[in-house]
C-alpha positions in Angstrom: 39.2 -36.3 56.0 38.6 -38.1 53.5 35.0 -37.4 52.7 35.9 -34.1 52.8 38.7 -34.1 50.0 36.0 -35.8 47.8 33.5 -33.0 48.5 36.2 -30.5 48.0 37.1 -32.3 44.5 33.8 -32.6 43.1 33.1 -28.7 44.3 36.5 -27.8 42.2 35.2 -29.9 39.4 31.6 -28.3 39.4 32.7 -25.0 39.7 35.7 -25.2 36.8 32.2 -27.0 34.6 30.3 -23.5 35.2 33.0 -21.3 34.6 34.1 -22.8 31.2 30.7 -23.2 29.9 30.5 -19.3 30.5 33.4 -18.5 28.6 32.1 -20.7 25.6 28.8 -18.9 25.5 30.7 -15.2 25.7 33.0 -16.7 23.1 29.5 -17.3 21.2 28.1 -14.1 21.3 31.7 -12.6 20.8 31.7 -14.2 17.7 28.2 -13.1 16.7 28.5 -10.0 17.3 32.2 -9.5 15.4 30.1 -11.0 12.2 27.9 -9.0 13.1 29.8 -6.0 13.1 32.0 -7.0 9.8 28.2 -7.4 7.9 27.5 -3.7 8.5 31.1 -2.3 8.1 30.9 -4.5 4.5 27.7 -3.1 3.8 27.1 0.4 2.1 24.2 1.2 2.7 23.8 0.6 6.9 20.2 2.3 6.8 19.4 -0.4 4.5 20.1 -3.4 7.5 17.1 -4.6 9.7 18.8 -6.0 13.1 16.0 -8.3 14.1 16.4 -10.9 17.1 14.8 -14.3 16.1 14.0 -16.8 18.8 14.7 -20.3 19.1 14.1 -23.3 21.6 17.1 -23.2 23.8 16.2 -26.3 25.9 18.1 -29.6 26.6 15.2 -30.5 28.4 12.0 -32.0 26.4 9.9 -31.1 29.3 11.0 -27.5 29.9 10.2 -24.2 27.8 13.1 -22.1 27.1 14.1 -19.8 24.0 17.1 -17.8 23.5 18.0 -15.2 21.4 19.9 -14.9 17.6 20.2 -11.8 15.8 19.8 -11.6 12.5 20.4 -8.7 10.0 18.2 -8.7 7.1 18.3 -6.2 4.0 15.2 -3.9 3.8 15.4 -4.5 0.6 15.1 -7.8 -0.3 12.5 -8.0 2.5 10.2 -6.0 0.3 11.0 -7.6 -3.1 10.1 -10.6 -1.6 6.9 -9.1 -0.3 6.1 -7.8 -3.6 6.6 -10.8 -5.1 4.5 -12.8 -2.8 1.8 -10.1 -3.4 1.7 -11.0 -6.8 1.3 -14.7 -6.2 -1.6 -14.0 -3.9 -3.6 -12.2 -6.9 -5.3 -9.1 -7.0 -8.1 -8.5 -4.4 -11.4 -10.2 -4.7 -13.2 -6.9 -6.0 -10.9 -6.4 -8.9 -11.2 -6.6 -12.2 -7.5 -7.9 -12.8 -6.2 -11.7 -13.2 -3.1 -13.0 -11.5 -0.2 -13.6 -13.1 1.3 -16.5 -11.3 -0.4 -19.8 -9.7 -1.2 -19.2 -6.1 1.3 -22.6 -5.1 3.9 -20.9 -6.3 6.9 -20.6 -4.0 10.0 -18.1 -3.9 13.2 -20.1 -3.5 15.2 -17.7 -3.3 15.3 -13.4 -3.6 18.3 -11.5 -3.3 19.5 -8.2 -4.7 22.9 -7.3 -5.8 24.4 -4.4 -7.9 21.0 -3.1 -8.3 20.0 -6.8 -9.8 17.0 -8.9 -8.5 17.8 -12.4 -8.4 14.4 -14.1 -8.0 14.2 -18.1 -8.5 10.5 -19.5 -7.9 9.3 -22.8 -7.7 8.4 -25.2 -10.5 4.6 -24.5 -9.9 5.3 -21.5 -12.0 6.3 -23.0 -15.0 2.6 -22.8 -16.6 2.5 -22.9 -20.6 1.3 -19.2 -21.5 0.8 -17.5 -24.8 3.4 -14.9 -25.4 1.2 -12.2 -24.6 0.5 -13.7 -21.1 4.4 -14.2 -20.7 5.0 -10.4 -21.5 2.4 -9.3 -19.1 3.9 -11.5 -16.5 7.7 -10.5 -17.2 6.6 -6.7 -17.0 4.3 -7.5 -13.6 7.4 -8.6 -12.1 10.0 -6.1 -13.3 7.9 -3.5 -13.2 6.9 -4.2 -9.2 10.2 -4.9 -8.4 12.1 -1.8 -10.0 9.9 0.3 -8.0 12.5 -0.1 -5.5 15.1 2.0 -5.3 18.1 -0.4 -5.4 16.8 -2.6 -8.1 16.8 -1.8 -11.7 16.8 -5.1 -13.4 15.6 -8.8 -12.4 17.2 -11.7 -13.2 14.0 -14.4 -13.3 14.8 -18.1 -12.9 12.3 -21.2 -11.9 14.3 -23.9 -10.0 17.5 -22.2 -11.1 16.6 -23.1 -14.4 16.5 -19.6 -16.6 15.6 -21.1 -20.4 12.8 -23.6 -21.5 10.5 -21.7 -18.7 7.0 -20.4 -19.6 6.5 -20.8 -23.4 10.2 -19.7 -23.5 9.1 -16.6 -25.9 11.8 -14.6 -24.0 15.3 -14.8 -23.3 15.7 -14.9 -19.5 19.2 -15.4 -19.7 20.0 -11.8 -18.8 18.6 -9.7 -16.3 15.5 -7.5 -17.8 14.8 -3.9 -17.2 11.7 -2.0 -17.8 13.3 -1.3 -21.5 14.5 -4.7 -21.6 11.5 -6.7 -22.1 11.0 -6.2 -25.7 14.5 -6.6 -26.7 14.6 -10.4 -24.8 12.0 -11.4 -27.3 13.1 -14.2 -29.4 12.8 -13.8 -32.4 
């Protein structure tokens, strides 16, 4: 009788283990999926949201493969600007006549767009002395790239958050710069 009360406890304790590890990864993906939801209510511009599931290495085990799922929603947007700006860090193509305007190690930090702003911070391998001819024909590379997007109308340029003393600080990058901007953020 005895052995059996013991099996019967352990089976009550196993199966109250399962069921409560369920209800925490429902409550999970509850959870997920209300930010989830909230993001694209919030947002106005829902044909503008990518919902893209990333995967990740879901195992407690070192020896065993297993991924699960997140989802992510990403901004078309930004996802070009940033492709954009990566193409212009990669150069033009080999067979061109044209010279690149950044150094090839140079790295976004971070790219995000808001009220029609690009907020682009690369890394410090960007800061390269240039002439101010060279630093004119880089600002208007990268405006005029990026403002080829619908939602973005100025950039707001910084390297390592830092927007003055950059380049051969020739312009003020204090304020975001449209295509009509760029002459006007010349210092004088």
């Amino acid at each position: 009788m005895k052995k059996f009360f013991i099996t019967f406890l352990c089976f009550i304790i196993t199966f109250s283990i399962l069921i409560l590890s369920a209800c925490d990864k429902k409550d999970n993906l509850s959870i997920n999926n209300n930010e989830k939801e909230k993001i694209i209510a919030l947002s106005k511009e829902t044909d503008n949201l990518l919902d893209l599931n990333i995967y990740f290495n879901s195992s407690k085990d070192p020896n065993t493969v297993e991924i699960s799922k997140e989802s992510r929603i990403i901004k078309k947007d930004e996802l070009f600007a940033e492709t954009i700006i990566n193409e212009l860090i990669k150069g033009p193509s080999v067979k061109s006549n044209l010279t690149p305007i950044l150094p090839k190690n140079t790295r976004i930090i971070s790219m995000s767009i808001k009220d029609n702003i690009a907020y682009l911070n690369l890394s410090e391998e960007a800061n390269i002395e240039m002439t101010s001819i060279k630093e004119e024909t880089c600002l208007k590379s990268i405006v005029f790239s990026l403002t080829q997007i619908s939602t973005i109308n100025k950039v707001k340029i910084s390297i390592n958050n830092k927007d003055s003393g950059i380049w051969s600080n020739n312009f003020d990058l204090s304020k975001p710069i449209g295509k009509d901007d760029i002459e006007n953020a010349r210092k004088k």
